[in-house]
C-alpha positions in Angstrom: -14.2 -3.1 42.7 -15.2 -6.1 45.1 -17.2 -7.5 42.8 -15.0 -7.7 40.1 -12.4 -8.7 42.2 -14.2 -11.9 43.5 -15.1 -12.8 40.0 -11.5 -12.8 38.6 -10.7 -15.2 42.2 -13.3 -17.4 41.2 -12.0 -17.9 37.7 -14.9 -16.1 35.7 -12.7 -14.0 34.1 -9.6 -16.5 33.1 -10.0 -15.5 30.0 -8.8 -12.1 29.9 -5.1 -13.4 31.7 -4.2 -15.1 34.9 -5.3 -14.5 38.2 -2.6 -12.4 39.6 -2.5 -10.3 36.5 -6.2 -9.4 36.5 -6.4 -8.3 40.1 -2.7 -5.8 39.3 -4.8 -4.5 36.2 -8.1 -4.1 38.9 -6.2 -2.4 41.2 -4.5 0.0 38.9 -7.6 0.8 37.0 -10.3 0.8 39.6 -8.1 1.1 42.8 -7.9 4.4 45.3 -4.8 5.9 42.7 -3.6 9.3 42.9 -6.1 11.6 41.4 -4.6 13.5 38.7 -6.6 16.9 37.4 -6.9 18.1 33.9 -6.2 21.4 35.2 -2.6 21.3 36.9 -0.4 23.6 37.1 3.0 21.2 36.3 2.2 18.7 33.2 3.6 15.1 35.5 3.9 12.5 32.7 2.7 9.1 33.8 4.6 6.1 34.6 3.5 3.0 32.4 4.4 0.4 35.1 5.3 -3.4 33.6 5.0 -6.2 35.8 7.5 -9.3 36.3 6.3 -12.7 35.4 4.4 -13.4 38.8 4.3 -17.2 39.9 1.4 -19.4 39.4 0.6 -22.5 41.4 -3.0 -24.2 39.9 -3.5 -25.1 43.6 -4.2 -21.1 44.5 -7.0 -21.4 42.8 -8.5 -24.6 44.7 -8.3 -22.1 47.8 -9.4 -19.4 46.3 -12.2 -21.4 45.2 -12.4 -22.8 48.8 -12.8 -19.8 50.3 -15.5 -17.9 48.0 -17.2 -21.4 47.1 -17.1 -23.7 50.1 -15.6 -26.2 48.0 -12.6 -26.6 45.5 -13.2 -27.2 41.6 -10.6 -29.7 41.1 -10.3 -33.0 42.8 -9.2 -32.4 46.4 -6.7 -34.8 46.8 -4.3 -32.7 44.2 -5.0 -30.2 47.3 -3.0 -33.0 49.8 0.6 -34.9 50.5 -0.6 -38.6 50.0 2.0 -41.0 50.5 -0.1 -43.6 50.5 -3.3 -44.1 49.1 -5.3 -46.8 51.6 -7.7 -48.8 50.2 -10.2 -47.7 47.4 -13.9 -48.1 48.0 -13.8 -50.6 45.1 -11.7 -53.0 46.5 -14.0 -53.1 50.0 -15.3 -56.4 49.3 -11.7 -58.3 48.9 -10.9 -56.7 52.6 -14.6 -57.9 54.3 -14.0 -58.4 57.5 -10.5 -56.3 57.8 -9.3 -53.6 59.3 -8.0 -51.3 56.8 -7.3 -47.6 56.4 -9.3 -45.0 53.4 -9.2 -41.2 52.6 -12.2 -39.8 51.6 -13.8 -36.4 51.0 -16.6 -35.7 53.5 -19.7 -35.1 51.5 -22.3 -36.1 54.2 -22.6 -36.5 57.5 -26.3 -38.1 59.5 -26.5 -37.7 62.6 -28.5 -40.0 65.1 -29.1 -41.2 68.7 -29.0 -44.9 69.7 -31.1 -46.4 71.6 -30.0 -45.7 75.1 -29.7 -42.0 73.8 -25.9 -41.9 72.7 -25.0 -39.8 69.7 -23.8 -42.1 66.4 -23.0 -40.7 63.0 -23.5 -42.3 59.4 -21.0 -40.4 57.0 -20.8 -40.3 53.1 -17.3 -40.0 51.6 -15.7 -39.9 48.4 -12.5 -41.4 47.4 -9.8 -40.4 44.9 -11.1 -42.4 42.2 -14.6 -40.3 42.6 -16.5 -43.8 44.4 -18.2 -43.3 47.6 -17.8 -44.2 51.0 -20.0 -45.2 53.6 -19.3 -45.1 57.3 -20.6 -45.7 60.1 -19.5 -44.0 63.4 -20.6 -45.9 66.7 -21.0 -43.5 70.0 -17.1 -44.4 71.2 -15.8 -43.7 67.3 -18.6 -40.6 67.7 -17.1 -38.8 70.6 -13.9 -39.4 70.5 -13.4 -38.8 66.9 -16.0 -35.5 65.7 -16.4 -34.4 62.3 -14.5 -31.5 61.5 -15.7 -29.7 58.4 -15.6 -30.5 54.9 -12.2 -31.7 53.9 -10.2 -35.0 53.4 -10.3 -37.7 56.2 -8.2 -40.2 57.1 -10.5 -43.5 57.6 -9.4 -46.7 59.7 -11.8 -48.9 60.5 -13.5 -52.9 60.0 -15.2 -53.5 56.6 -18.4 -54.9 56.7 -21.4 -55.9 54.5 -25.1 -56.0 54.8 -27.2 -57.3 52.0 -24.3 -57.1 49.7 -23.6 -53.5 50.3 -20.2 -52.7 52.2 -19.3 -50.4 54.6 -16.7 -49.3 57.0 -17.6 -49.1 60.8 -14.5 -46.2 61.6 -13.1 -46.4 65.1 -10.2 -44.3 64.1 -10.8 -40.5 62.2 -8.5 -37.7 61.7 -8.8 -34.8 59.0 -5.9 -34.2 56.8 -4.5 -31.1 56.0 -4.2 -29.2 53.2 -1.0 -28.5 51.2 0.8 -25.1 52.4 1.4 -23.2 49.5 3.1 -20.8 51.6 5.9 -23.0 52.9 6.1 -24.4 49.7 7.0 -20.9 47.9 9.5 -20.5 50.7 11.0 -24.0 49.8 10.9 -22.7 46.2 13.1 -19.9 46.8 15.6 -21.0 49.3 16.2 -23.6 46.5 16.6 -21.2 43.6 18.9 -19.0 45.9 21.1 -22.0 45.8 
C-alpha cells in the first residue's frame, strides 16, 4: 500500500484520476477495512460509498513533489507571493555597478575560505525566466546571511563584471517562503460562507 501510495503522490499514476481520488480508491481497496467472511451467519449488504467533488489546487502537487523528490516539477515561483519581480539576470549588465535586488532558486552553493581563513560562499541561482545567477558571498554577507536549503532567495546586492561575465556580490540574503495552501483553503471557505 505505501508503495502505491507514493506513486499516485508523485504523479505516476495521473492517469487513472486525480490525486485525491486515487489515494480514497487506495485506501478503500487496499486499506485495514473491515474483514467480511464468506461464511456469516447475517448476509450485511455493502455500502457503495460515493465521494463529493474534492478540491484540487495544482500547487499540492509541487509539495507533494517537494517532499518525496527534493524538488518541485513545476517552476518554483508559481510555488511563491511575488509582488515584485527584481531584476532579471538578463538585464545585469544595464545595472553594472548598482545595487539592486533578484530572486532566484538556489541550485548551487561552493563553499571556500579566504585567505586569512574566513569562510566565503559562491552560489548558483536561477531566476523566473529559467537564466542563472551567480553570486558571490564575502565572509560579512557569509556569516551573517547562511544558506538555508534549497528554495527561493531574495538577493540584494552590487552588480559587477569580470571579463565580461556579471555577477552579484550579495550583502543582503533572505529565503522566501512558500505559499500556504492551508491558509489559503481557509480563506477559500470563509469566503464561500459569505
Amino acid at each position: 500500500m505505501e508503495q502505491i501510495k507514493l506513486l499516485v503522490r508523485v504523479g505516476a499514476l495521473r492517469m487513472f484520476g486525480s490525486k485525491k481520488d486515487l489515494l480514497w480508491q487506495v485506501h478503500f481497496s487496499l486499506g485495514a477495512g473491515v474483514s467480511r467472511e464468506k461464511n456469516s451467519l447475517f448476509k450485511v449488504p455493502i455500502k457503495q460509498w460515493t465521494l463529493p467533488p474534492l478540491h484540487y489546487d495544482r500547487r499540492e502537487d509541487a509539495l507533494d513533489e517537494m517532499e518525496l523528490l527534493g524538488f518541485p516539477l513545476c517552476n518554483p515561483f508559481d510555488l511563491i507571493n511575488l509582488d515584485q519581480g527584481g531584476v532579471l539576470s538578463q538585464y545585469l549588465p544595464k545595472h553594472e555597478g548598482q545595487r539592486v535586488e533578484m530572486f532566484g532558486y538556489l541550485v548551487a552553493i561552493k563553499n571556500t575560505g579566504t585567505s586569512n581563513g574566513k569562510r566565503m560562499n559562491f552560489g548558483t541561482f536561477i531566476d523566473r525566466d529559467g537564466q542563472f545567477i551567480d553570486t558571490v558571498h564575502f565572509p560579512p554577507s557569509a556569516a551573517k546571511y547562511p544558506f538555508r536549503g534549497r528554495g527561493i532567495y531574495r538577493l540584494v546586492g552590487k552588480v559587477v563584471e569580470e571579463f565580461e561575465f556579471y555577477s552579484l556580490e550579495v550583502d543582503l540574503m533572505e529565503k522566501i517562503n512558500y505559499v500556504n495552501l492551508e491558509d489559503e483553503s481557509k480563506e477559500m471557505v470563509r469566503a464561500i460562507s459569505r
